[in-house]
N, CA, C and O atoms as a GROMACS GRO file, in nm:
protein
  208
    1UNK      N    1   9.859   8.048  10.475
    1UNK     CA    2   9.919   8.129  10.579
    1UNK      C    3   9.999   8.241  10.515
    1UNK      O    4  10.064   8.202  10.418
    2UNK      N    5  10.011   8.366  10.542
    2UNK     CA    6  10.062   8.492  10.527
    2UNK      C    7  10.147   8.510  10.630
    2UNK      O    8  10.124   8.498  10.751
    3UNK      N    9  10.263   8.543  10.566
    3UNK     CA   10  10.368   8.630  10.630
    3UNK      C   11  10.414   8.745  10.604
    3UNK      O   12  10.454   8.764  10.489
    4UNK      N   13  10.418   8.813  10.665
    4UNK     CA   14  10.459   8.963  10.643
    4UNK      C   15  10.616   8.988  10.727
    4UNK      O   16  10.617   9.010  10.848
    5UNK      N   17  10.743   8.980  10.648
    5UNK     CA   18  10.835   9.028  10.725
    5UNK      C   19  10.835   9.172  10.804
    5UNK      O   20  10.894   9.147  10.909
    6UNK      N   21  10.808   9.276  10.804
    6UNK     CA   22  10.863   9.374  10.927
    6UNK      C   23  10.745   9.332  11.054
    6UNK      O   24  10.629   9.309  11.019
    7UNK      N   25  10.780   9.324  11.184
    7UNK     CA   26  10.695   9.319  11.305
    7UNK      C   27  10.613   9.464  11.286
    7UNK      O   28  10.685   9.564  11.289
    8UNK      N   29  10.481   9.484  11.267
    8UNK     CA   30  10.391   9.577  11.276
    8UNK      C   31  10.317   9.624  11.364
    8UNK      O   32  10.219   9.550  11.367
    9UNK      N   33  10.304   9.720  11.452
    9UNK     CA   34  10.206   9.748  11.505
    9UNK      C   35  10.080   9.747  11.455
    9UNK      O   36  10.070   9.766  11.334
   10UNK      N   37   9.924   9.719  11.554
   10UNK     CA   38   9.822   9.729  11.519
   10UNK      C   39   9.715   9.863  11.476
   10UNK      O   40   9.611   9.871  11.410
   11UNK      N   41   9.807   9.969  11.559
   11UNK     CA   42   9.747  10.105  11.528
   11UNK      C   43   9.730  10.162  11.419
   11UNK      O   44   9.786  10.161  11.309
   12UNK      N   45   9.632  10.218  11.470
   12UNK     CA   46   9.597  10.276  11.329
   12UNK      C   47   9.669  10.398  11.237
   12UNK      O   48   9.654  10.436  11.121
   13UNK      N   49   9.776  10.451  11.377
   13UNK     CA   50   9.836  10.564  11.326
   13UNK      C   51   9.973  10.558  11.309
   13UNK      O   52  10.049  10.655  11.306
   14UNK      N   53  10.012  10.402  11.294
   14UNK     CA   54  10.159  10.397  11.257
   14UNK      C   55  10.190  10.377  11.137
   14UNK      O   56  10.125  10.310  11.056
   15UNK      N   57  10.299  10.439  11.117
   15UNK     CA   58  10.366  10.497  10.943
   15UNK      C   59  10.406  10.335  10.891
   15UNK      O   60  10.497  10.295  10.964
   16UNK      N   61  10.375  10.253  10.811
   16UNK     CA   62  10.420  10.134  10.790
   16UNK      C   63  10.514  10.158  10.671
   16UNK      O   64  10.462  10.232  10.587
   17UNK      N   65  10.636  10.116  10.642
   17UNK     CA   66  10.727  10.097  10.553
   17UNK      C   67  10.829   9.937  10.545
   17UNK      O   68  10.846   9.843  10.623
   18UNK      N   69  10.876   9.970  10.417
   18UNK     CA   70  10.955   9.838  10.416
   18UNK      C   71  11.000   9.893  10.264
   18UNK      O   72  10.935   9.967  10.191
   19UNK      N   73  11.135   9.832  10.238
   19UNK     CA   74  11.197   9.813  10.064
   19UNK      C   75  11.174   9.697   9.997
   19UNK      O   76  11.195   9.696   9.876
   20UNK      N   77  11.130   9.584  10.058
   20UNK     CA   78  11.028   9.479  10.033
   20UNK      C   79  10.930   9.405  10.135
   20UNK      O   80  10.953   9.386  10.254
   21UNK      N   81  10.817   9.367  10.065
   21UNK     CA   82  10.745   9.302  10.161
   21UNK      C   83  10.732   9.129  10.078
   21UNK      O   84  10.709   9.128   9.957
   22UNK      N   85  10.745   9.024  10.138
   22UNK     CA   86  10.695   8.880  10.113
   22UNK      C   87  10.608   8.867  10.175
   22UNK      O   88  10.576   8.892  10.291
   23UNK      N   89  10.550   8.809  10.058
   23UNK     CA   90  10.362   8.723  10.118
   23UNK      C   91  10.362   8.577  10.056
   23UNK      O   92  10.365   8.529   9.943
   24UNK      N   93  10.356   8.521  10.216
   24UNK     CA   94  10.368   8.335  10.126
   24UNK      C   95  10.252   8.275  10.138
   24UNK      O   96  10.236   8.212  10.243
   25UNK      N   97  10.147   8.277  10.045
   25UNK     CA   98  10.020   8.208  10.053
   25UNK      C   99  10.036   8.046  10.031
   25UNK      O  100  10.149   8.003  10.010
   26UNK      N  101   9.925   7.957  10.036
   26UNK     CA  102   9.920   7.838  10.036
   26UNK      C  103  10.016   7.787   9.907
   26UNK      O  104  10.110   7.708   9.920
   27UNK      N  105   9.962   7.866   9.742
   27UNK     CA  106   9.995   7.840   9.631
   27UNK      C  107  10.078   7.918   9.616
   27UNK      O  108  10.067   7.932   9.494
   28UNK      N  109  10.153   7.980   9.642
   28UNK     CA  110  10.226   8.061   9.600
   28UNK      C  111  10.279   8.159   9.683
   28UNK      O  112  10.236   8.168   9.798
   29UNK      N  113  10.430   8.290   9.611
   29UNK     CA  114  10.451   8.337   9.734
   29UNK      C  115  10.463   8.475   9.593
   29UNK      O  116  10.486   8.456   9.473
   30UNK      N  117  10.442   8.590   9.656
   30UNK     CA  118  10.481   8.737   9.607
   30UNK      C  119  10.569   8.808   9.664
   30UNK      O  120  10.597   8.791   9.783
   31UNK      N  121  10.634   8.910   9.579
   31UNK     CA  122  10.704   8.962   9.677
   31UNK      C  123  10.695   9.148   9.611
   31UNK      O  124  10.676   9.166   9.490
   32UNK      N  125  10.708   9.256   9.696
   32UNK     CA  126  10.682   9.363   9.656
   32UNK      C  127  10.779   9.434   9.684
   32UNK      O  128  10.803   9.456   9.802
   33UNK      N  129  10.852   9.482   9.595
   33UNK     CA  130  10.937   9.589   9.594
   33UNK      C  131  10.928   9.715   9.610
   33UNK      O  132  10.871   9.786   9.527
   34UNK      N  133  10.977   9.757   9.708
   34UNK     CA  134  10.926   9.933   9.786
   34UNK      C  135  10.767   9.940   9.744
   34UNK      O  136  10.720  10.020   9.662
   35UNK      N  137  10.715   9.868   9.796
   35UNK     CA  138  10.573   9.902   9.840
   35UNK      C  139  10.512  10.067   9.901
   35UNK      O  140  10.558  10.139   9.990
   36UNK      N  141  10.441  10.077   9.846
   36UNK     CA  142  10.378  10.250   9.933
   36UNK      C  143  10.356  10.212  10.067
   36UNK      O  144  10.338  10.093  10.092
   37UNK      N  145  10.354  10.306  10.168
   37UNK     CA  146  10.312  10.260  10.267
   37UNK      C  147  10.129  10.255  10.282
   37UNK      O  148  10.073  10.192  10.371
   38UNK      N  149  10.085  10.304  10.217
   38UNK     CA  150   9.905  10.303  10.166
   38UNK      C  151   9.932  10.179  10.106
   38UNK      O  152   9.944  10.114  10.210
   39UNK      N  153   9.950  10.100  10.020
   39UNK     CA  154   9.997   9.979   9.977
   39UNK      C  155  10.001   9.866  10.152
   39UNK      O  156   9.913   9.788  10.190
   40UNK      N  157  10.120   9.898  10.214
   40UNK     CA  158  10.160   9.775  10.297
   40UNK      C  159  10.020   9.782  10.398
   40UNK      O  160   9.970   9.690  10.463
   41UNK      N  161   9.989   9.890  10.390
   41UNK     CA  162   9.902   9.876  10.563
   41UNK      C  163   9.766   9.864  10.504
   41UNK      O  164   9.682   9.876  10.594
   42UNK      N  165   9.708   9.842  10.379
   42UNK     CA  166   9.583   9.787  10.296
   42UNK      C  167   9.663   9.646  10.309
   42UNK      O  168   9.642   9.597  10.420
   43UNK      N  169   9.727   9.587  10.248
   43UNK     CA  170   9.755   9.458  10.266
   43UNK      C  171   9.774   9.392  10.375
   43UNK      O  172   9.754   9.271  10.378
   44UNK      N  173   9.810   9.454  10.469
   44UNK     CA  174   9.785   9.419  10.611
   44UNK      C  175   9.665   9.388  10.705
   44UNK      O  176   9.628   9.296  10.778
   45UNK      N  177   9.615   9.530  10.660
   45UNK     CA  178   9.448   9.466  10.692
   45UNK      C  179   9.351   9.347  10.653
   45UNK      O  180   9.276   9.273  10.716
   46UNK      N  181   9.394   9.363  10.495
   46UNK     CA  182   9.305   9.249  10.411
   46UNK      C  183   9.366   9.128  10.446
   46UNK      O  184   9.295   9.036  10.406
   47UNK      N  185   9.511   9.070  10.530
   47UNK     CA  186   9.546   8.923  10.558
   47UNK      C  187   9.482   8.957  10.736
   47UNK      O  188   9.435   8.865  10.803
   48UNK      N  189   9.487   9.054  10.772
   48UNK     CA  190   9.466   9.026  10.923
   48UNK      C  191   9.304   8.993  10.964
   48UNK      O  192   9.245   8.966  11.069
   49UNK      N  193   9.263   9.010  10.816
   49UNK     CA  194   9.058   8.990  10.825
   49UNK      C  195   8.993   9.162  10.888
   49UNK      O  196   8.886   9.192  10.942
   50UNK      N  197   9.083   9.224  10.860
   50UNK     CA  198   9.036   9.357  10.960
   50UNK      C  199   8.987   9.486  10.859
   50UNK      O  200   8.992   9.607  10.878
   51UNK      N  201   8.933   9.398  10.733
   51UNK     CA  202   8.945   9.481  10.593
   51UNK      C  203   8.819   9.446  10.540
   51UNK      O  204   8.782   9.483  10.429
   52UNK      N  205   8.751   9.375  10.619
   52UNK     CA  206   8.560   9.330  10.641
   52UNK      C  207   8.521   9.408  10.675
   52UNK      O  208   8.400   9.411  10.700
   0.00000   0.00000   0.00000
């Protein structure tokens, strides 16, 4: 299971930001420090399956 702390919209044309993002997978958890926003909203897609 993936978590993404900020609440995101699904659109395609919203500016995504954050000064960190956590991702807690089964094995493990990451965490990203000032992420790009090209960064957060690729990683967003690829946990939401919307990156198929």
């Amino acid at each position: 299971m993936a978590a993404i702390a900020p609440s995101l919209s699904t659109s395609t044309q919203t500016r995504v930001s954050a000064s960190s993002c956590k991702v807690e997978f089964r094995h493990g958890n990451m965490t990203l420090e000032n992420p790009s926003p090209e960064l957060l909203t690729m990683l967003i897609r690829e946990l939401s399956g919307r990156g198929r």
